[in-house]
Steps between C-alpha positions, in 0.01 A plus 500: 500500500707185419413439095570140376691485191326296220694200342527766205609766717749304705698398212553825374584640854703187624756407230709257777183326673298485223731530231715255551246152515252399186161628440366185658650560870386643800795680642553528882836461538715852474466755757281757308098574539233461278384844609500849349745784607439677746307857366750778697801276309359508149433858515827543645664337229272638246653871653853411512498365104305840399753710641753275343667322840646215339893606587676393742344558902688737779804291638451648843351307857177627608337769277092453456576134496617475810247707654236291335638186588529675916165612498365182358636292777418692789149442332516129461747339731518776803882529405674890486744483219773805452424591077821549487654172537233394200742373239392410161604182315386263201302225685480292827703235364777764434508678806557215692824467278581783572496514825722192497725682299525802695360487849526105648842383635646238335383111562244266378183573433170337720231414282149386643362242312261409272610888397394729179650285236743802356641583807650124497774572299601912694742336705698370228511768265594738735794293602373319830415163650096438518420310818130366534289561829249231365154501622429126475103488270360296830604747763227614695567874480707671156688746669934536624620267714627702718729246658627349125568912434729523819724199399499604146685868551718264823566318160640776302207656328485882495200614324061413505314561226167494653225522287154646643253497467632096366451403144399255491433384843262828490578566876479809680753513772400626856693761676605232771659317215674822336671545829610129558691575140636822618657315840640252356644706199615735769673243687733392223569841345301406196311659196147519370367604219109520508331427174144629546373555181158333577437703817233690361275172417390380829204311510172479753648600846880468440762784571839563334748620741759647329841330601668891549189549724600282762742701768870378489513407112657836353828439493489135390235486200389675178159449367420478140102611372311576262166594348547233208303207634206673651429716229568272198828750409805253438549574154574898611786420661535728820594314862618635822762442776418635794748531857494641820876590548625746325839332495301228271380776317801638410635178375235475272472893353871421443521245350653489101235577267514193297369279805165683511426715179243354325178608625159642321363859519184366447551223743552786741205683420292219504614403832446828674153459310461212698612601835317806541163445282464125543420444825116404379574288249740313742210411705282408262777276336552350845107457558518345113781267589359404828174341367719333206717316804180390675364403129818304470517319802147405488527396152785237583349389806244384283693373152808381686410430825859344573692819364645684781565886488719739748274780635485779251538824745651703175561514133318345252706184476358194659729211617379168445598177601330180270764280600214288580418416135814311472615774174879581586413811213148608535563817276614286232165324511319796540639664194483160281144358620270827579707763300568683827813683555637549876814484620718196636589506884856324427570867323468642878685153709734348237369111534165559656250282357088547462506832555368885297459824516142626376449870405129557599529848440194488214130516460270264720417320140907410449539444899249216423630331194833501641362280759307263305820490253723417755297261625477317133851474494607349841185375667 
C-alpha cells in the first residue's frame, strides 16, 4: 500500500526536500516522505478541484472536519473529542502562536530542548522570554525533568510547549509522564500547549496519549494536530486546535480574524480524507516506517559502530549522536564528502556539537545509502 517515490518522481512531488539540494545529493534532512499520497486524499483533491473548491474554506469550529478529526481519534488514540471544539488553522507551527496569542497567560515561554528547530524562535516573535528545559545529549532517558519543570514556572515561567510525540528525540511519552506534567503545571497555575502533530506515526509497540486525554488537563492546555505529517499533506495547509473547555474554545472562535484566517479548502478536504479513509494506509505507513527504523539502526550498528541514537518510538526522524568521531558538524561533512543532505542537531540545541537529524522516511535502497554515505563522511 505504501508506494516509494522514484528519484524522478520525488522531485517533482517534493519541491522543498528534493528541490532544494543538487542532483548529486541524497536528501534526508526535511520532514517530508519519499512516499506517494495517500489514494482517499488524491481522489479527494482530485473531487474538490472538479467541482471548482479552490475559494476560501468555512470559517466555522467543527463542521465535517471536526467530526473527522473526533472519529479518527477515538480510532487511534482511545481519546473522545467534542467536533465542535475542532478549530481550523494554517499549520502546527501557527497554532501554537496562536494559542500564545490568545489563550496562554502572559510569561515566558518553556522550551524543551534539542526542540523542532522553527519553534526556536515562537517565543520571541510573539513577544515572550524563551527559557530552555535542556535535556543534556548524555542523559540516560530524553524526556521532562520533572523537577527542572517545577523550579522553572517557581522561576517565573508561565507556559510548556511540549512537543509529542518529540522531534527529534522521537519519544513517545507514557501516561505516567503526561500526568507528572499536568501536577506540576497544576501546581503553579501554569499553561500548556500540546503540539502533537506526529501522534499519528507511532512506531512498533508505542502509544500516543493525547495530552487532553489525560484527566485534569482541560482547563490548563490546548492541543494543536494535524494530518500533515502522516499523510505527506504540509503543502495543503489545513491544522487543528483542539480543547476541552469550552471557555478555551470560546477564546479561540473569538478571536479577530486576522490571527487565524489563512487556511486551505483543500487542506480541509484532504484532511477529513485522511481522518476518515486513511486509517489503512496509516498502518501500513507505520509497518513501512517500522522496518526502515530497524533497517537504520542495524545499518549504523554496523557502519558506525560508535554513533549513538535515542530510541525511535515515533516519527520518521532519527536522532543521532557521532560525537564519537571527533566532527563538531557531521552534516557539514556529510553534505561535502558523500553528497548527503541531513540536518544539523545545533539547529534543534543552539551549540550542540556531533549531532543530526536523519529522515529515513524512504525506500529500503535510500535507507541503505544513507548509511553507507554517512558513514564515508564521518567514519
Amino acid at each position: 500500500m505504501i508506494r516509494d517515490l522514484s528519484d524522478d518522481e520525488a522531485r517533482e512531488a517534493l519541491v522543498c526536500k528534493w528541490g532544494l539540494v543538487a542532483p548529486d545529493v541524497l536528501p534526508a534532512w526535511v520532514a517530508e516522505m519519499d512516499y506517494a499520497i495517500a489514494p482517499p486524499i488524491t481522489e479527494a483533491l482530485h473531487r474538490a478541484v472538479a467541482a471548482g473548491r479552490t475559494g476560501y474554506p468555512q470559517f466555522a469550529a467543527g463542521g465535517a472536519l471536526g467530526a473527522a478529526y473526533a472519529g479518527f481519534a477515538a480510532r487511534q488514540f482511545g481519546h473522545e473529542v467534542d467536533p465542535e471544539r475542532v478549530v481550523a488553522t494554517v499549520d502546527v507551527t501557527a497554532g501554537v502562536r496562536l494559542a500564545l496569542d490568545v489563550l496562554a497567560p502572559p510569561g515566558p515561554l518553556l522550551m524543551p530542548v534539542p526542540a523542532y528547530s522553527p519553534q526556536l524562535a515562537i517565543a520571541e516573535i510573539c513577544g515572550r522570554e524563551r527559557r530552555d528545559l535542556v535535556v543534556e545529549p548524555d542523559a540516560a532517558h530524553a524526556g521532562i525533568d520533572l523537577a527542572a519543570l517545577d523550579r522553572a514556572f517557581a522561576d517565573g515561567a508561565r507556559v510548556l510547549l511540549l512537543t509529542q510525540p518529540h522531534n527529534p528525540w522521537g519519544r513517545v511519552f507514557s501516561r505516567a509522564e503526561l500526568e507528572g506534567i499536568r501536577d506540576v503545571v497544576r501546581r503553579h497555575d501554569a499553561f500548556v500547549i500540546s503540539d502533537e502533530i506526529h501522534a499519528p506515526i507511532t512506531l512498533g509497540d508505542a502509544v500516543h496519549v493525547p495530552y487532553l486525554a489525560v484527566t485534569g488537563t482541560a482547563e490548563h492546555a490546548v492541543a494543536v494536530v494535524a494530518a500533515s505529517k502522516a499523510f505527506n499533506i504540509a503543502g495543503l495547509k489545513c491544522a487543528q486546535m483542539v480543547t476541552a473547555d469550552e471557555r478555551l474554545h470560546q477564546r479561540l472562535v473569538t478571536a479577530p480574524m486576522a490571527r487565524n484566517d489563512s487556511w486551505s479548502v483543500l487542506g480541509v478536504e484532504a484532511s477529513i480524507a485522511a481522518y476518515a479513509e486513511g486509517d489503512a494506509w496509516l498502518a501500513a505507513l507505520r509497518t513501512t516506517l517500522t522496518a526502515r527504523r530497524e533497517q537504520f539502526v542495524a545499518g549504523l550498528a554496523a557502519t558506525l559502530p560508535l554513533a549513538r541514537m535515542r530510541p525511535l518510538e515515533a516519527t520518521y526522524l532519527a536522532w543521532v549522536d557521532l560525537r564519537a568521531y571527533g566532527h563538531d558538524d557531521p552534516a557539514a561533512r556529510a553534505l561535502d564528502l558523500a553528497r548527503l543532505q541531513v540536518s544539523a542537531g545545533h539547529d534543534y540545541h543552539p551549540g550542540l556539537a556531533g549531532h543530526v537529524r536523519v529522515n529515513i522516511a524512504t525506500s529500503e535502497a535510500r535507507v541503505e545509502e544513507i548509511v553507507r554515505r554517512l558513514g564515508v563522511a564521518v567514519g
